[in-house]
N, C-alpha and C positions, 0 to 999 in steps of 0.2 A: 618444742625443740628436741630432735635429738639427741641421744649419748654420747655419738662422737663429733655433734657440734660444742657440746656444752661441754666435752673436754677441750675441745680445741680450744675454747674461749679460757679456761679455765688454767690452761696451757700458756695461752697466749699471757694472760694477767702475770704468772709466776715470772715469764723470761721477761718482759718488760719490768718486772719490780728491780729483776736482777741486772738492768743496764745493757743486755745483748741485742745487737741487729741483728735478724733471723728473718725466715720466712716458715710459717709449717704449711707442710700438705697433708692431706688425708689421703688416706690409702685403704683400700679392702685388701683383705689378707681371711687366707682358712682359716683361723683363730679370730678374726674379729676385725674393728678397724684398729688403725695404725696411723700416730701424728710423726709425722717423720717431718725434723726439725733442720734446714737445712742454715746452714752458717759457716761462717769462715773461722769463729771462735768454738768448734768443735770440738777442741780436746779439752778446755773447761768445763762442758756439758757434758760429755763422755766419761771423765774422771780418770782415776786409774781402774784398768780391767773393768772400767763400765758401771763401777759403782752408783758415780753421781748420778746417770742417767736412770739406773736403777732407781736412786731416789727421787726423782724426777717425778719416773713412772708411778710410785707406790703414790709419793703427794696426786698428782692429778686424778686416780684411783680413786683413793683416800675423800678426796672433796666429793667428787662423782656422787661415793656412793652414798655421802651426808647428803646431798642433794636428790638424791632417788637411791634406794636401797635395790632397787632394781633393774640398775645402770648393769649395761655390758663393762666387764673390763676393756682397757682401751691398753695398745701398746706405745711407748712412746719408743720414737730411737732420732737417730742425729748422724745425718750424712753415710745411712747404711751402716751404722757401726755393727747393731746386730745382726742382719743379713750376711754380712761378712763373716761373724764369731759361727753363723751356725753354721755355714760352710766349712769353715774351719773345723770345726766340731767333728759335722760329719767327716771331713778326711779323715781325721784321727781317729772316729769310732770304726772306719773300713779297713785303717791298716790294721788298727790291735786286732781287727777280727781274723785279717791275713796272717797274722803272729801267730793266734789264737790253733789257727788251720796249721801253721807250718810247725809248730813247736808241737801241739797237744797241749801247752801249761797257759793256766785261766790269766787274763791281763786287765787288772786293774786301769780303771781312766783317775781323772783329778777331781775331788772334790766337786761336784755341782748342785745348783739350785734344782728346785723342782722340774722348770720351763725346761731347762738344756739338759737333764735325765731325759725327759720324755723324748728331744730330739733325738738322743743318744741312744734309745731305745729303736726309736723307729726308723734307723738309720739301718737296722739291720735285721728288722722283722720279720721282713722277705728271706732271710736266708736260715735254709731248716739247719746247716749245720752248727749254727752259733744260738746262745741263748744267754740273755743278760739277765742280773738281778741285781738288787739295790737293797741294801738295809732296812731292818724295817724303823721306828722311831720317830722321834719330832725333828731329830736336828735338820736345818735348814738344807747344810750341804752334806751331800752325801756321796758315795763311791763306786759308780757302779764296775759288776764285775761282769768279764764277756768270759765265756768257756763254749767249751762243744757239749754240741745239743747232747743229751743223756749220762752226760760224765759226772 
């Protein structure tokens, strides 16, 4: 069996213990696959700003890779919630970069996880005159900062 069937099942076992009517699909995605949870009780599973599903994501993860240490990660999400955030994301990381151009002065984004740094990153990789950086350290979330390239 697969790593994103034996998420899926693994998936599946979690939202039935929890009492929701759902459906999941699998999905391929550049990052991997993706159980994308479709339901009319979404914002339960979603949480606030995504949290729950975050934890969702790490439990099915989590068991995976008890189950095979050499499981792919698997993403989970619920009625597009992520697809939507990273869009969102990326608007915000092309305007501060438009700020970035119009001002000259460096513009901090909000706090983020590792996954949505990278988006945030690559959101403006293509463009020589912006250039991001992030803290270095453990902590979880962090802030990345956009400026012009060589400033």
């Amino acid at each position: 069996m697969n790593d994103a069937k034996q998420a899926e099942e693994i998936l599946d076992s979690i939202l039935g213990k929890l009492g929701f009517s759902y459906q999941i699909e699998h999905e391929d995605s550049e990052e991997g696959a993706v159980l994308q949870i479709r339901t009319e009780q979404g914002k339960y599973l979603i949480g606030r700003s995504g949290d729950r599903l975050d934890d969702i994501q790490y439990l099915v993860n989590r068991i995976l890779q008890k189950k095979n240490p050499d499981a792919e990660r698997v993403r989970v999400d619920c009625e597009d919630y992520r697809v939507e955030q990273e869009q969102k994301l990326c608007e915000t990381v092309l305007e501060a970069a438009e700020k970035v151009k119009a001002t000259g002065k460096p513009v901090r984004l909000k706090p983020l996880n590792a996954y949505y740094r990278r988006i945030a990153h690559n959101a403006v990789v293509d463009d020589p005159e912006i250039e991001t950086t992030s803290p270095g350290g453990n902590d979880r979330m962090k802030r990345i900062t956009l400026r012009l390239a060589g400033s």
